[in-house]
C-alpha positions as CSV (number, residue, x, y, z in Angstrom):
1,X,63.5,100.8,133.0
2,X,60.9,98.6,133.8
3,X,61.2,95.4,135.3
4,X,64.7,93.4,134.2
5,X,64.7,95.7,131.1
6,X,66.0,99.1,131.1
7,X,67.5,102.0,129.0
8,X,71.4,101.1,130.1
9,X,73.8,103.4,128.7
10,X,77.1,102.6,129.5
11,X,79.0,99.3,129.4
12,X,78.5,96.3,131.4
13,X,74.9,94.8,132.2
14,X,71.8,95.7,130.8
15,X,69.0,96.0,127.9
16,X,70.6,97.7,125.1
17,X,71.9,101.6,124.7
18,X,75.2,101.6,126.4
19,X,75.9,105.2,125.5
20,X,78.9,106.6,126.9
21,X,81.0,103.5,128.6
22,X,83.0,104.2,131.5
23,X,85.9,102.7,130.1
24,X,87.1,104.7,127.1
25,X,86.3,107.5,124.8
26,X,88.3,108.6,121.7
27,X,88.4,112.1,122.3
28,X,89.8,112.2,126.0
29,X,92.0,115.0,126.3
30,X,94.3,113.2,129.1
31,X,95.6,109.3,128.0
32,X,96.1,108.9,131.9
33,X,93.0,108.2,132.1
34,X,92.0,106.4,129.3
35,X,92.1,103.0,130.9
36,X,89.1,102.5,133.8
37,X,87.1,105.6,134.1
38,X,86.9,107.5,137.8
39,X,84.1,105.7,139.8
40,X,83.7,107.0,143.6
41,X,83.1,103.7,145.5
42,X,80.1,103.2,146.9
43,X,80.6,100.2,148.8
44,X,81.6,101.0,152.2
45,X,79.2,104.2,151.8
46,X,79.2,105.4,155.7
47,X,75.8,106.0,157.2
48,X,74.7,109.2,157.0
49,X,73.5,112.0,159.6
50,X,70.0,113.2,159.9
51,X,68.6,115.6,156.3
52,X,69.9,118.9,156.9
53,X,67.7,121.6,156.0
54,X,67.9,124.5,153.4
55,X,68.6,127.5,155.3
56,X,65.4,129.4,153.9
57,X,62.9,126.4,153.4
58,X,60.9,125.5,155.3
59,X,60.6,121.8,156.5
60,X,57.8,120.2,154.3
61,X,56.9,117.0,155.1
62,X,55.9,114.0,152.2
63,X,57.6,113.0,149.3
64,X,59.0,109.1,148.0
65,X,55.8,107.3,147.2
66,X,58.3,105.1,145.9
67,X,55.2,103.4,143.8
68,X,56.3,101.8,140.8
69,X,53.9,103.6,138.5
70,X,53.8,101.2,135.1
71,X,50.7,102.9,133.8
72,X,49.0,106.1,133.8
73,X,49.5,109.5,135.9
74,X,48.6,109.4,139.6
75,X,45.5,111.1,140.7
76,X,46.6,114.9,141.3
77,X,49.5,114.8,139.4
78,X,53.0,114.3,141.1
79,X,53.3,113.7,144.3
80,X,55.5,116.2,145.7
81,X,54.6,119.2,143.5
82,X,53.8,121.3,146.8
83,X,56.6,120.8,148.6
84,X,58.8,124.2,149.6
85,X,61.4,125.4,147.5
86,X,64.2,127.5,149.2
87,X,64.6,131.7,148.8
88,X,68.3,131.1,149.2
89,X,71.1,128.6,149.7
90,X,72.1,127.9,152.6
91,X,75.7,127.1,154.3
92,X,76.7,123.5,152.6
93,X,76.4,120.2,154.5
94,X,80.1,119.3,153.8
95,X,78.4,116.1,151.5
96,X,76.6,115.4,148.6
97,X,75.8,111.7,147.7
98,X,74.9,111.3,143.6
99,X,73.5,108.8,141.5
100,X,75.0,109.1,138.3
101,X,76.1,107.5,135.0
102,X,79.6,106.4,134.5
103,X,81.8,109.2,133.9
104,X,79.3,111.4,134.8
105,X,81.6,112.4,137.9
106,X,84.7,112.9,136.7
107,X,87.5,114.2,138.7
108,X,88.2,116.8,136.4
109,X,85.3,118.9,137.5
110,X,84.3,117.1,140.8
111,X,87.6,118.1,142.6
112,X,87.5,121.8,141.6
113,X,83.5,121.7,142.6
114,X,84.4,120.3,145.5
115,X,87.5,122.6,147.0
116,X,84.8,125.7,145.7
117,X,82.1,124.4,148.0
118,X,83.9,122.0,150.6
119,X,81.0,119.6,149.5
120,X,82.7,116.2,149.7
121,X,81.0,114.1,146.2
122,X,80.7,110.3,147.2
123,X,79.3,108.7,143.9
124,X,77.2,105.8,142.7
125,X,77.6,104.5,139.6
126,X,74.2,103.4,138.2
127,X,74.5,101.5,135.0
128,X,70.9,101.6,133.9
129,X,68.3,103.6,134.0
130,X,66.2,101.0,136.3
131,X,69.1,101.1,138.9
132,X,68.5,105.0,139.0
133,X,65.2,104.3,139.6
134,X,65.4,101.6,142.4
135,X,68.1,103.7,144.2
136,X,65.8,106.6,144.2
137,X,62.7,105.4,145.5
138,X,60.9,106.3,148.7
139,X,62.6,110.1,147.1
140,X,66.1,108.8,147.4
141,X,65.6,107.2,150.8
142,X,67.3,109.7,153.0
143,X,70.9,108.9,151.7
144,X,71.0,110.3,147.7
145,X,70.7,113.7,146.8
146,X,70.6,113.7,143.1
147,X,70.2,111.0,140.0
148,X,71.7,111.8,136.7
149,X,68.3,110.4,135.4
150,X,67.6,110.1,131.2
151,X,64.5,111.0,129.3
152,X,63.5,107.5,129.7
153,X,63.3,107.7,133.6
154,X,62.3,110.9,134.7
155,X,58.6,110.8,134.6
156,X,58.7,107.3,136.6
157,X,60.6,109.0,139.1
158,X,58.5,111.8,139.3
159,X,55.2,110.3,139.4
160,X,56.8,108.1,142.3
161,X,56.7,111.1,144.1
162,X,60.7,111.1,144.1
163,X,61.8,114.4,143.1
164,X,61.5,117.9,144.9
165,X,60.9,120.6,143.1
166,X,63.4,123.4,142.3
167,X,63.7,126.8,142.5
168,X,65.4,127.4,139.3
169,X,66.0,131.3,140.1
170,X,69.3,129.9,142.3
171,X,70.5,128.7,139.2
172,X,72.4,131.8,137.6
173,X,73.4,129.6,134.4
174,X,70.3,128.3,133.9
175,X,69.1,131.2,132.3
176,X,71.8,130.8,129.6
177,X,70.3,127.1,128.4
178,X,68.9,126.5,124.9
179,X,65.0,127.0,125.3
180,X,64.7,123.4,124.9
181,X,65.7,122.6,127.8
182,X,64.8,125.3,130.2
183,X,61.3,123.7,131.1
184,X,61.5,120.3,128.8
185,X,58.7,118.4,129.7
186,X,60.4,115.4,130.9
187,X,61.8,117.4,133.7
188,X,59.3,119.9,133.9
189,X,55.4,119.3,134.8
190,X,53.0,122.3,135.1
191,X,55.4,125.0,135.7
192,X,57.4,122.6,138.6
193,X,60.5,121.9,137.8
194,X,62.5,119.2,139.4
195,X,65.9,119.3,138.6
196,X,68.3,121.0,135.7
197,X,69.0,119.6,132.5
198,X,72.5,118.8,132.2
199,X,73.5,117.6,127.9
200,X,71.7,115.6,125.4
201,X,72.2,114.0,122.1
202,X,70.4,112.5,118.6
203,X,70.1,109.5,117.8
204,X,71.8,109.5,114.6
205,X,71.5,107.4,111.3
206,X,75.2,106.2,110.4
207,X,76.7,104.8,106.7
208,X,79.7,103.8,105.7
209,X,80.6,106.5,103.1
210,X,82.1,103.9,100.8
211,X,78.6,102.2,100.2
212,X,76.7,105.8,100.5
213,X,78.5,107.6,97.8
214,X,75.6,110.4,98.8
215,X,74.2,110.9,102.4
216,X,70.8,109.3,102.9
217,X,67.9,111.0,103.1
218,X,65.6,108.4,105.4
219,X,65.5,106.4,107.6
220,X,64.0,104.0,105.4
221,X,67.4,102.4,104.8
222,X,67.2,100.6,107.3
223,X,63.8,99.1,106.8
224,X,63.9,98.2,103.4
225,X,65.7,94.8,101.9
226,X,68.5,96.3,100.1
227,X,71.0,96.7,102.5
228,X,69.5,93.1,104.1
229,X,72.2,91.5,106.7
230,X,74.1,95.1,107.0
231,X,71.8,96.8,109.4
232,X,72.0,97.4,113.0
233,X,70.0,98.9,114.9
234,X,69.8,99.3,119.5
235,X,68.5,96.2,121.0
236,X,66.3,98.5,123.1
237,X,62.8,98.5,123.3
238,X,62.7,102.4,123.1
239,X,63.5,101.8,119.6
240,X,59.5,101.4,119.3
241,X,59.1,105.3,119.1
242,X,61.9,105.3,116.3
243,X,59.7,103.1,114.4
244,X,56.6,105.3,115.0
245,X,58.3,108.4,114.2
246,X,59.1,106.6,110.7
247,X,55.5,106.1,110.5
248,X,54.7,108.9,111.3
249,X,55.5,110.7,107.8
250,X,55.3,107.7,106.4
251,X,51.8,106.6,106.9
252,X,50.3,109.3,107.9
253,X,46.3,107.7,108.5
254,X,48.0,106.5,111.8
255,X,47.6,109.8,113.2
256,X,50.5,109.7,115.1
257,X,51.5,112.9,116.8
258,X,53.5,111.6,119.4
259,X,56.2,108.6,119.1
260,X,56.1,108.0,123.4
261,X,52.4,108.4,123.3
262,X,50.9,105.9,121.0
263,X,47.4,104.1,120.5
264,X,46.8,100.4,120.7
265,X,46.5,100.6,116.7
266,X,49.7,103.5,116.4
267,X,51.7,100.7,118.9
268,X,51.5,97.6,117.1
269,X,51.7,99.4,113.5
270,X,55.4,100.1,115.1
271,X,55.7,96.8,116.7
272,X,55.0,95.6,112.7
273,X,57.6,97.4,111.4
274,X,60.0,96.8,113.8
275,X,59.7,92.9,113.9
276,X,59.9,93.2,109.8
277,X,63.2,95.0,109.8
278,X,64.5,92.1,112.0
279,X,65.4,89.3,109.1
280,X,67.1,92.3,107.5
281,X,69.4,93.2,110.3
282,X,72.9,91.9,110.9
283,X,72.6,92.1,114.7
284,X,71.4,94.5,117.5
285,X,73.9,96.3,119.4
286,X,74.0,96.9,123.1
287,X,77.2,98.9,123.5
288,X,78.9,101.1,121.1
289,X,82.2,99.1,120.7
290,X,79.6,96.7,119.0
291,X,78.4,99.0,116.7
292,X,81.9,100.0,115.8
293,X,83.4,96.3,115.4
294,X,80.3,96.0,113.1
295,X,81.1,99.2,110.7
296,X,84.9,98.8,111.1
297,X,84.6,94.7,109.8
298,X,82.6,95.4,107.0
299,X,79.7,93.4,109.0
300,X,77.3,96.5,108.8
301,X,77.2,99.4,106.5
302,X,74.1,101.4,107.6
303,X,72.3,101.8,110.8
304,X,71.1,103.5,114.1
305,X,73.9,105.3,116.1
306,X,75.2,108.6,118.3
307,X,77.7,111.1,117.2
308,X,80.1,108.9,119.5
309,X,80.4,106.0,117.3
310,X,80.6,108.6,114.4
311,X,83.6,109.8,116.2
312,X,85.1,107.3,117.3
313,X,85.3,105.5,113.7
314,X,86.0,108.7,112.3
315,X,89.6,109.4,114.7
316,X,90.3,105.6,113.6
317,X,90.1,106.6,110.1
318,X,87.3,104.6,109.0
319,X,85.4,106.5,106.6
320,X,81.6,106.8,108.1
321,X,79.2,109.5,108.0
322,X,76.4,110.6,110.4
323,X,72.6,112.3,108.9
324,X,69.5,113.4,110.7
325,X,67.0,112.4,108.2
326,X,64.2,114.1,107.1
327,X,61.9,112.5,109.2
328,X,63.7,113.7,112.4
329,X,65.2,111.8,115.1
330,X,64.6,110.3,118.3
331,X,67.0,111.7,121.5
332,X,68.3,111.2,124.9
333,X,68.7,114.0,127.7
334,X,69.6,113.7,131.0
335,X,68.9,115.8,134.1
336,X,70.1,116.2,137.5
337,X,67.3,115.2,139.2
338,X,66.8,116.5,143.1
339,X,65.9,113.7,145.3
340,X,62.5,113.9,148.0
341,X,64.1,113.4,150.8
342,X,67.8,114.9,150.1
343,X,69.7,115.3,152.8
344,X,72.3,117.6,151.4
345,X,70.0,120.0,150.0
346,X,72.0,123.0,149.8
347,X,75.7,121.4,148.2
348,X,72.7,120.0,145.8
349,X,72.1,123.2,144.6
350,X,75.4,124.0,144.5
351,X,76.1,121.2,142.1
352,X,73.4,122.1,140.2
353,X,74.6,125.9,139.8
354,X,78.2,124.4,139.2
355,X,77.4,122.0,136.5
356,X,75.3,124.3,134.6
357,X,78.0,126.5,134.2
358,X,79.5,126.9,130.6
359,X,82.7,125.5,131.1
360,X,81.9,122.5,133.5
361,X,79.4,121.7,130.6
362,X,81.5,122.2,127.8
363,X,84.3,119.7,129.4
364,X,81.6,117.1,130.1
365,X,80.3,117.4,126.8
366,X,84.1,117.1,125.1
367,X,84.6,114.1,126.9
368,X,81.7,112.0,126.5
369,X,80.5,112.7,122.8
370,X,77.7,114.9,124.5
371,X,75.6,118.3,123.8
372,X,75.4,120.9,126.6
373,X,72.7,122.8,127.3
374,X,74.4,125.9,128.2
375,X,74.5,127.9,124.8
376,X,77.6,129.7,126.3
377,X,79.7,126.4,126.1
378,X,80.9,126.1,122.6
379,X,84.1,128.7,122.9
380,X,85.0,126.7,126.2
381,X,84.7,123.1,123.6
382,X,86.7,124.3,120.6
383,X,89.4,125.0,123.2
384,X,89.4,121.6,124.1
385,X,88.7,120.0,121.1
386,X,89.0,122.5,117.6
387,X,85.7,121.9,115.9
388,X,83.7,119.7,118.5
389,X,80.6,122.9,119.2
390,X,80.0,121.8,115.3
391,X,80.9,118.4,115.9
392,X,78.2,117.9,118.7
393,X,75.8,120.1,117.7
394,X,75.9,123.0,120.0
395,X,75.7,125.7,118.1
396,X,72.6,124.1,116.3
397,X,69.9,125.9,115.4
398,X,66.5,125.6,116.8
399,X,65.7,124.3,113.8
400,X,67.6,121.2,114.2
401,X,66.5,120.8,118.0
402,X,63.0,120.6,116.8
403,X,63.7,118.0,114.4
404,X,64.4,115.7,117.6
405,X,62.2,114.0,120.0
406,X,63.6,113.6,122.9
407,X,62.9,110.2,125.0
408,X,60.2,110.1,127.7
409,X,58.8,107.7,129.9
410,X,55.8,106.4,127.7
411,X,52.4,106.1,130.3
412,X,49.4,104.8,129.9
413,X,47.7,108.4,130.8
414,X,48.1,110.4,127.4
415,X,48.9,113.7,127.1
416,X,45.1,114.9,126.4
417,X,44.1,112.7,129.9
418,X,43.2,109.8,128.1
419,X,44.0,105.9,129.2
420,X,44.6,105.3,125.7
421,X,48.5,105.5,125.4
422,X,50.4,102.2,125.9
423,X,52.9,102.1,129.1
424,X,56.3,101.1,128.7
425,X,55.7,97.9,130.1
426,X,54.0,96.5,127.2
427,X,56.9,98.1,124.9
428,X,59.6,95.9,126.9
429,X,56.9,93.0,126.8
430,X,56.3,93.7,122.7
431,X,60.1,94.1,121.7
432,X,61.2,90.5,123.7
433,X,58.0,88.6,122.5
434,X,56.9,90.1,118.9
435,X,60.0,91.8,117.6
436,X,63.2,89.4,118.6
């Protein structure tokens, strides 16, 4: 995210955690479209008109500071917290322009959104999470109207001042969404929201069930020497807060509450770990084809994964397994994130209505190895796929949701207003120059 390094999670370029490519997926329902992946050009994009205006708001100024923001949280908090939210939607604009991972914008639900609302969906396909970021700054610029952001992202943007706030009573499926991710905190900041949470995802602990005649317990499989030259683990700095959950139970004098928010001491405890486990690793991974040429050749037998490898090993009929362990588990979620200075306000929240709905969710999440949020999805994914609500964890119980902590942008400012916590700047600085 910051600087050259960032959270990428699709194939092609990037720093690690590819997650869902835009080239493949073993569970697509249609082999038509198994080859390249529906990606609405964006070269070419034609200038747009002036912002239209929600019917109902009122036309607040401000928004897209557009500041980088590396460290701490901005004197009063995020920019654009005051800015008017609408009563009502108005008529659409005829256009909404989206930032978006690949996939994200599939035809499958884009063209049925689109004859719905005669809101014509021109896409850009962002393969990192610091692309997001650029393309939304100064609040989107006047031209975007929403970023599929992750986790990883959002506060950055937010802090930026490049989000508007949402009125999340126009959202009738919103209501319908998993507590978790009604007001999550990575999308959510005093009682503002600033966008809709979409699906998310564990990071899982995979083993080859040949070598694991028993599920493992803990993550400290892939710390410890046995299974030395075997391991693979994201070559992503976020992988930090994996390593300070671990310690977390694990050496508890650390006092670490927090795996995103972590001391100078709590930091480089992580950073220890992390740069031990290296000699015992057989390589990082930065897309998930990696990860599976690794299981399926015998190279790797244990490591850090997402239910997608799991599946996608599993429909070749290589016998792997997937665990949370007992110490919980990192996660990614993504939101549709509503730009400053949109200037298709209204088909905006007529996306965000139409891709909180059950079904729209529950094709999404069949597709791409992803959890909705909507808890009224899983009838709509076992129709598409028998057994894939279990499968992705979405009929999980909260129990299971707590056990995961969910990615967010790590700031110097901690939680309790302290400059104690280090930014992520100094992660991407610690995992190229003290862990590889």
């Amino acid at each position: 995210m910051f600087g050259q390094h960032s959270t990428s999670r699709r194939a092609g370029s990037g720093h690690a955690s590819h997650r869902h490519p835009s080239h493949r997926h073993p569970n697509h329902r249609h082999p038509s479209h198994r080859g390249a992946r529906h990606r609405r050009a964006a070269a070419g994009f034609a200038a747009l008109g002036a912002a239209a205006l929600l019917a109902a708001c009122s036309s607040g100024g401000g928004g897209g500071g557009g500041n980088n923001n590396n460290g701490g949280k901005p004197t009063g908090g995020v920019p654009t917290a005051n800015l008017p939210v609408p009563k009502h939607i108005g008529k659409g604009e005829g256009q909404l322009n989206l930032i978006a991972w690949g996939g994200y914008l599939d035809p499958r639900w884009v063209k049925p959104f689109e004859k719905q609302t005669g809101c014509t969906v021109n896409g850009k396909i962002a393969n990192t999470s610091d692309e997001m970021v650029a393309l939304m700054n100064n609040g989107g610029g006047g031209q975007w109207d929403m970023v599929s952001s992750s986790g990883d992202a959002d506060l950055r943007l937010l802090y930026a001042g490049d989000a508007h706030p949402v009125n999340m009573n126009l959202i009738p499926a919103w209501k319908n969404f998993f507590p978790q991710f009604k007001s999550p905190a990575f999308n959510t900041i005093d009682g503002v929201h600033y966008g809709v949470s979409l699906q998310w995802g564990p990071n899982v602990l995979m083993y080859n069930k040949k070598v694991f005649k028993t599920p493992p317990t803990s993550w400290s499989v892939i710390y410890g020497s046995k299974y030395k030259g075997k391991i693979t683990v994201p070559d992503n700095p976020i992988q930090i807060a994996d390593a300070a959950l671990y310690l977390k139970t694990h050496n508890p004098s650390l006092g670490i509450t927090d795996p995103y928010e972590l001391t100078q001491p709590q930091f480089q405890a992580a950073v220890k770990l992390l740069a031990d486990q290296r000699p015992l690793l057989k390589a990082y991974w930065a897309t998930f084809t990696q990860e599976d040429s690794m299981f399926s050749n015998g190279d790797a037998v244990v490591g850090a994964s997402w239910p997608l490898q799991v599946t996608e090993l599993t429909s070749a009929h290589f016998p792997v397994g997937q665990v949370i362990p007992s110490e919980g588990a990192t996660g990614w979620a993504d939101t549709w994130m509503l730009a400053a200075k949109a200037p298709h306000p209204n088909c905006a929240y007529k996306w965000m209505q139409y891709i909180s709905t059950p079904k729209v969710q529950a094709m999404q999440a069949v597709d791409w190895g992803e959890t909705p949020d909507n808890m009224l999805a899983c009838p709509y994914m076992n129709k598409l796929q028998a057994g894939s609500c279990a499968l992705y964890h979405a009929n999980a119980p909260a129990s299971f949701l707590k056990s995961i902590a969910f990615w967010k942008t790590p700031i110097a400012t901690c939680d309790n207003g302290k400059p104690d916590c280090v930014p992520y700047s100094d992660w991407v600085t610690a995992w190229d120059t003290q862990v590889k």
